[in-house]
C-alpha positions, -999 to 999 in steps of 0.1 A, spaced: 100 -120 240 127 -136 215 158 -117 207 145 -120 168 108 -103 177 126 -77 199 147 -72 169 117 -65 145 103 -42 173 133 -23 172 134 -14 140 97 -5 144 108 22 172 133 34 145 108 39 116 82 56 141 112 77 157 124 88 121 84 96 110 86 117 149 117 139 135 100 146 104 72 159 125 93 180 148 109 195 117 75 210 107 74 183 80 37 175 64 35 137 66 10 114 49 5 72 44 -9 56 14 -22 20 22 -40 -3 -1 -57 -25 30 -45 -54 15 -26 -85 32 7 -69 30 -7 -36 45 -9 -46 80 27 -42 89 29 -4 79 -9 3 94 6 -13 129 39 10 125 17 39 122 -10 30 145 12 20 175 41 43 169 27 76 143 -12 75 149 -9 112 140 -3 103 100 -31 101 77 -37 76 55 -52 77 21 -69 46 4 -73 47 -31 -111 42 -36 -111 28 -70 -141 15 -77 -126 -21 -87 -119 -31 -50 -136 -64 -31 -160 -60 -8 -138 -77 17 -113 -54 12 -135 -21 21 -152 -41 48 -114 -49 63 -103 -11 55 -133 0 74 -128 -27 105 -91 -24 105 -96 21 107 -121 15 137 -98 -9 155 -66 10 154 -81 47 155 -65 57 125 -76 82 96 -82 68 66 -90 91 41 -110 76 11 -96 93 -27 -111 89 -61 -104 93 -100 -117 129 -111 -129 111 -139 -161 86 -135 -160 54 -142 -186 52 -167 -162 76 -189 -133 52 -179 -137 35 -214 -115 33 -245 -130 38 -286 -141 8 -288 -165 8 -254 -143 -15 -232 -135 -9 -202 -101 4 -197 -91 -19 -171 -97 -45 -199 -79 -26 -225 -55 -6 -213 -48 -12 -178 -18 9 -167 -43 42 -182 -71 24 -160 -44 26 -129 -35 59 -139 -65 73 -135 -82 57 -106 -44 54 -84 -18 84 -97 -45 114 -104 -61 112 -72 -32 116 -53 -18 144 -75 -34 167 -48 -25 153 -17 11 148 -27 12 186 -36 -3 192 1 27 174 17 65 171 23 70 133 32 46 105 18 53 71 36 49 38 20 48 1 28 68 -13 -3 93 -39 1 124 -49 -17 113 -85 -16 80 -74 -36 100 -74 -71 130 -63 -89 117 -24 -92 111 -27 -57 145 -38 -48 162 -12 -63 148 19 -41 157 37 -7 144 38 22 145 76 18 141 90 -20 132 119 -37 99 112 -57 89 127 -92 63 143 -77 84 163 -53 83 153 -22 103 129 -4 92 91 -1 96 74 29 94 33 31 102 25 61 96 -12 56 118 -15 27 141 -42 40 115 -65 56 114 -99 45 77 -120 40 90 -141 66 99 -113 91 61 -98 85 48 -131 88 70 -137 121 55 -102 135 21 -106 123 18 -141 145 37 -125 175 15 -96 176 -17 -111 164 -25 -86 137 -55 -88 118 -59 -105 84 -75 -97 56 -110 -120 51 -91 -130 16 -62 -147 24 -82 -178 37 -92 -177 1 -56 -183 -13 -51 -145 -20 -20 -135 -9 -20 -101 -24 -50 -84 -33 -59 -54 -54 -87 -46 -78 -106 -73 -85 -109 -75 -120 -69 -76 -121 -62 -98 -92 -65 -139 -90 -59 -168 -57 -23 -178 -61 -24 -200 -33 -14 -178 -5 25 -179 12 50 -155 12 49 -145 -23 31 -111 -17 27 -101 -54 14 -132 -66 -17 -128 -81 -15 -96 -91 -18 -92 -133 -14 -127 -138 -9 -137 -175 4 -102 -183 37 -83 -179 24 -54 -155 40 -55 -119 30 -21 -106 1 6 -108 26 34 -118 24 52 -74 57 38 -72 68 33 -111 63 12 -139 36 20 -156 23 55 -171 
């Protein structure tokens, strides 16, 4: 084993040592993963180091099929619980005036509804909600803690805050991780399909995501309502 993988294993003991004191403080812990490209490094903190965590994937209705097929095959390979969440409000009533869809219209309401309501109820239920943003994602991004107070609460952990594409990518080779069907495709980050386009794959792990429009997150970790 390099020094540099031994390194990035290191500071994967750390993260699943610091999710082990919340536990042994009586802490209720929970994961949110999208099962997208990026998502692998936090599901292999958790699964080899904090299998105990749930994790919630917000079902929104707009996902690939690849994506649910890889969130299904990725659960059943790693023996973690992945708990499926959705809007309150159907998708046939997720429409604005004029008949549109809102994820043509008004997309941050579209993410509001179908990402931020759902997990109203689970963040209530819970002390410490874990997270798999990085810094290198984008400037909001780059400007939070590892370990923050969130408006809804609780505390955030991201324990993968300071994690660079290339340090992923590093790990992901080392420890032969499995990849999302997509990124063969030129996806390298991947959300709801109707908001998400090929950007030709690399380390840019937002590309793709709202292309054409100002829009950078879903409004779970800021910026939009």
């Amino acid at each position: 084993m390099s020094s540099d993988l031994a390194d990035l294993d290191a500071r994967l003991d750390a993260a699943g040592a610091h999710l082990a004191r919340y536990r042994a403080a009586g802490m209720r812990v929970f994961a949110t993963s999208s099962f997208q490209p990026n998502s692998v490094l936090l599901l292999h903190l958790l699964a080899s180091r904090a299998p105990w965590v749930p994790v919630y994937f917000l079902d929104t209705g707009y996902h690939f099929p690849e994506t649910l097929l890889w969130r299904d095959a990725v659960a059943r390979q790693t023996g973690l619980r992945v708990v499926d969440l959705r809007s309150p409000m159907p998708r046939s009533q997720q429409r604005d005036g004029e008949g549109r869809l809102l994820f043509v219209s008004d997309p941050d309401r579209c993410c509001h509804l179908n990402k931020v309501l759902p997990l109203l109820p689970v963040q209530a239920g819970h002390d410490v909600w874990v997270t798999g943003v990085r810094a290198t994602q984008s400037a909001q991004r780059a400007a939070m803690d590892e370990e923050e107070p969130d408006p809804s609460g609780i505390l955030k952990y991201n324990p993968l805050l300071r994690w660079t594409g290339a340090e992923v990518e590093a790990l992901r080779a080392a420890r032969d991780l499995p990849r999302h069907p997509l990124e063969g495709r030129g996806y390298a980050s991947v959300g709801c399909a109707p908001c998400t386009t090929a950007s030709g794959g690399g380390l840019d792990d937002r590309g793709g995501r709202w292309s054409g429009q100002r829009k950078t997150e879903c409004g779970l970790h800021g910026g939009a309502r």
